[in-house]
C-alpha positions in Angstrom: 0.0 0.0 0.0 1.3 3.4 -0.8 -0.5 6.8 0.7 0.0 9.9 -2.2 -1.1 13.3 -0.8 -1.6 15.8 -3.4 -1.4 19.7 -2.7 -3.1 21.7 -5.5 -3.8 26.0 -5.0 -7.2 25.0 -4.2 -7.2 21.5 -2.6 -5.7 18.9 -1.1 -6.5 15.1 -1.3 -4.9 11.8 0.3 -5.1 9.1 -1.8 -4.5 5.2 -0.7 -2.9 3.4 -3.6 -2.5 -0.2 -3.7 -0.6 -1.5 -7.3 -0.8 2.3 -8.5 -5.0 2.2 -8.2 -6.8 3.9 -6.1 -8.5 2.3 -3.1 -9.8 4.6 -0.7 -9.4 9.1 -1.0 -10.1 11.8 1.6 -10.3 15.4 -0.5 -11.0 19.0 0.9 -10.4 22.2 -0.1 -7.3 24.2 1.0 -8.3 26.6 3.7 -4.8 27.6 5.0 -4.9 24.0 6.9 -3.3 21.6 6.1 -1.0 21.6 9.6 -4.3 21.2 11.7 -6.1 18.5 9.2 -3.3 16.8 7.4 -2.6 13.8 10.4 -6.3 13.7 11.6 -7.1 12.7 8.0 -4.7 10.7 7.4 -5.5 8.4 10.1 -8.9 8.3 9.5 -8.3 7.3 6.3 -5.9 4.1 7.7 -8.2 3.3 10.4 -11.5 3.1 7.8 -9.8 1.0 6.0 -8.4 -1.2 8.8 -4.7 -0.2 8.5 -2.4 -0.2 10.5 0.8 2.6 9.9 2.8 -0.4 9.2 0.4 -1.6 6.1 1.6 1.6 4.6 5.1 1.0 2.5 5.4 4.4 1.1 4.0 7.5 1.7 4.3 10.5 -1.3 3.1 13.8 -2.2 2.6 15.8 -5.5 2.0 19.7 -5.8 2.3 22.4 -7.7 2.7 25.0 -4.8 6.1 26.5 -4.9 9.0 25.4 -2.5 8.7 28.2 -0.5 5.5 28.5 0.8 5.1 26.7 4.1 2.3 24.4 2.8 4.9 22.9 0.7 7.3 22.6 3.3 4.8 21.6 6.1 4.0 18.7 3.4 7.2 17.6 2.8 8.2 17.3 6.0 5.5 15.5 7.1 5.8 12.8 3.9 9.7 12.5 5.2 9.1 12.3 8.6 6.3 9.8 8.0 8.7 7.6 5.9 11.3 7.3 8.2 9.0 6.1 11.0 7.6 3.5 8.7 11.1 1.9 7.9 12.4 1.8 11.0 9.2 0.0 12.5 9.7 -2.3 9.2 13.1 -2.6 10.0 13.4 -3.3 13.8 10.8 -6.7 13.0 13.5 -8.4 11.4 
């Protein structure tokens, strides 16, 4: 399973992918926040689809918000952090 969150000027949409289709989605429109709804989501998304963090082998984003605004950056971050903490639960099993 792969989570892709995409960051457009006017919304912002988490998509749960399994071999590149889509599965599951959660979509609302960019009100300046994405720090506030961005992890709420996202877990409600896993947990209605009875997933555990772990069931997730990549998470991604796509945008076309310029590096420099803090949406971007808050994104990023978020998709990086995310991505560590998923390989090294993945990685401490074996």
């Amino acid at each position: 399973m792969k989570i892709l969150i995409n960051l457009d000027d006017q919304s912002i949409s988490i998509l749960l992918l399994q071999n590149k289709k889509i599965i599951d989605q959660i979509k609302w429109q960019d009100n300046r926040d994405l720090l506030e709804k961005l992890l709420p989501e996202l877990d409600q998304l896993i947990q209605k689809n009875n997933l555990k963090i772990t069931d997730i082998k990549k998470f991604d984003f796509k945008t076309n918000v310029d590096k420099h605004y803090s949406s971007y950056r808050i994104l990023k971050a978020t998709v990086d952090t995310l991505n560590l903490c998923v390989f090294s639960i993945n990685n401490s099993k074996r």
